[in-house]
C-alpha positions in Angstrom: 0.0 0.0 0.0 1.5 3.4 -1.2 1.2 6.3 1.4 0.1 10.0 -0.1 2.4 12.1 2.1 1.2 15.1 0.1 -1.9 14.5 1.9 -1.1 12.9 5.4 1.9 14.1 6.0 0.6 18.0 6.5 -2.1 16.1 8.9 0.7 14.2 10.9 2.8 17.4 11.5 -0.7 19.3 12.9 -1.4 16.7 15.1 2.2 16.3 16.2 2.6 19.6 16.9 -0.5 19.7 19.6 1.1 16.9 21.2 4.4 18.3 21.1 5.8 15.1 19.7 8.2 14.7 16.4 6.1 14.6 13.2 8.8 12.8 11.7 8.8 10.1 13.8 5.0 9.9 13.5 5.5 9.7 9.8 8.2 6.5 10.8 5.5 4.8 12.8 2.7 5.4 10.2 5.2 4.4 7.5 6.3 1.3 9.5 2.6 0.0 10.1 1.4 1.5 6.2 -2.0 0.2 7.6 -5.1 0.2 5.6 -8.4 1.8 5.8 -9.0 2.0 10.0 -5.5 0.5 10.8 -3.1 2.7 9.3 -1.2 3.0 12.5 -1.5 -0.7 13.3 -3.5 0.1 16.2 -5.8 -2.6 17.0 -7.7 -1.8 20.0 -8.7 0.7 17.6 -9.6 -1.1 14.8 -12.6 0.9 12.9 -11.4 4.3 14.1 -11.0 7.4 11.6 -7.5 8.1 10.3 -7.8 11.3 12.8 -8.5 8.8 15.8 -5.6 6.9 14.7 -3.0 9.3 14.1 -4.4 11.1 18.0 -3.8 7.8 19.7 -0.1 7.3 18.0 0.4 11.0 18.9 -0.2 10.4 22.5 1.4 6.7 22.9 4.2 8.6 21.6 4.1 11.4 24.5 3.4 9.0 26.9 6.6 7.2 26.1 8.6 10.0 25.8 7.9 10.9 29.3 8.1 7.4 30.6 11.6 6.7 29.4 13.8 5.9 31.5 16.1 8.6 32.0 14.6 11.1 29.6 16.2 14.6 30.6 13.6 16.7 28.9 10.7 15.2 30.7 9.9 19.0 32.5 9.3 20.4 29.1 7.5 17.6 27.5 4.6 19.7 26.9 6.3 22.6 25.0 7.4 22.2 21.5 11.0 21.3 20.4 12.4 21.7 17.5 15.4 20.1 15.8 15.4 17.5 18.8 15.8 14.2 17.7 14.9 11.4 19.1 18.0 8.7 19.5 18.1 5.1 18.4 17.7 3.8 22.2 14.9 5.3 22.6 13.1 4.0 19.1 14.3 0.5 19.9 12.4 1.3 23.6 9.2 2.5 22.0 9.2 -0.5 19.1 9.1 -3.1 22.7 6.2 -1.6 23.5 4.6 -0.5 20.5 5.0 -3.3 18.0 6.2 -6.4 20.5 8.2 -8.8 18.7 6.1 -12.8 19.2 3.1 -10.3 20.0 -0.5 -12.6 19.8 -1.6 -10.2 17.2 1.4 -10.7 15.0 0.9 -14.5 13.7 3.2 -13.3 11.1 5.5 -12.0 13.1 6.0 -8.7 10.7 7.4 -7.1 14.4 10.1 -8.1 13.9 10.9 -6.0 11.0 9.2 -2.8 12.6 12.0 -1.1 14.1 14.5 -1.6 11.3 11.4 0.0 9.2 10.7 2.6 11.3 14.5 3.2 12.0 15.3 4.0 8.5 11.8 6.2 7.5 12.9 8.3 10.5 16.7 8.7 9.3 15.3 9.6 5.7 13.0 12.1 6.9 15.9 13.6 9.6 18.3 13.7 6.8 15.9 15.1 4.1 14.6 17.4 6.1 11.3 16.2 4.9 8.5 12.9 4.8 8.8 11.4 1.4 
């Protein structure tokens, strides 16, 4: 399934911006899941939702996590936007545990395994581009 960045990708940085999170990486996660119709962030629990509902809930997994990890030295400021901050390798391969669980009952294919490397490189495009492609 191709991905219309013209379209989402303006939608992933609005929504990424109101939950002070990276739209880049938001673009990794969607990329890495490239869900259909009601799944395109692989979220199953909900399963059915609009693209909005979708792209709210990876938003705020995503600022959830970032304030949960371990160690995280901008945890006071969470809440305010920062730009040219990004986020390192140790903590994608945190979030990917969590997020897409390698073995996971949901996976019977196990395509987990695969999401971090997937996610890993869509995020280092888009860092190094300057832009989602």
């Amino acid at each position: 399934m191709s991905i219309d960045w013209a379209t989402e990708y303006p939608r992933i940085a609005a929504a990424a911006a109101e939950y002070a999170v990276d739209p880049f990486f938001v673009a990794a996660i969607r990329h890495a899941e490239n869900g259909g119709p009601g799944i395109e962030y692989g979220v199953e629990s909900a399963k059915g939702g609009s693209y909005a509902e979708q792209l709210a809930g990876a938003c705020a997994t995503l600022r959830d996590r970032l304030a949960a990890y371990p160690g995280n030295p901008f945890i006071l400021a969470i809440s305010v936007p920062v730009r040219r901050l990004w986020y390192r390798r140790d903590f994608i391969m945190w979030f990917a545990a969590s997020w897409a669980p390698t073995g996971a009952a949901n996976d019977p294919e196990n395509l987990n395994e695969n999401w971090f490397g997937n996610a890993m490189l869509a995020y280092s495009a888009a860092v190094a581009a300057g832009k989602v492609e």
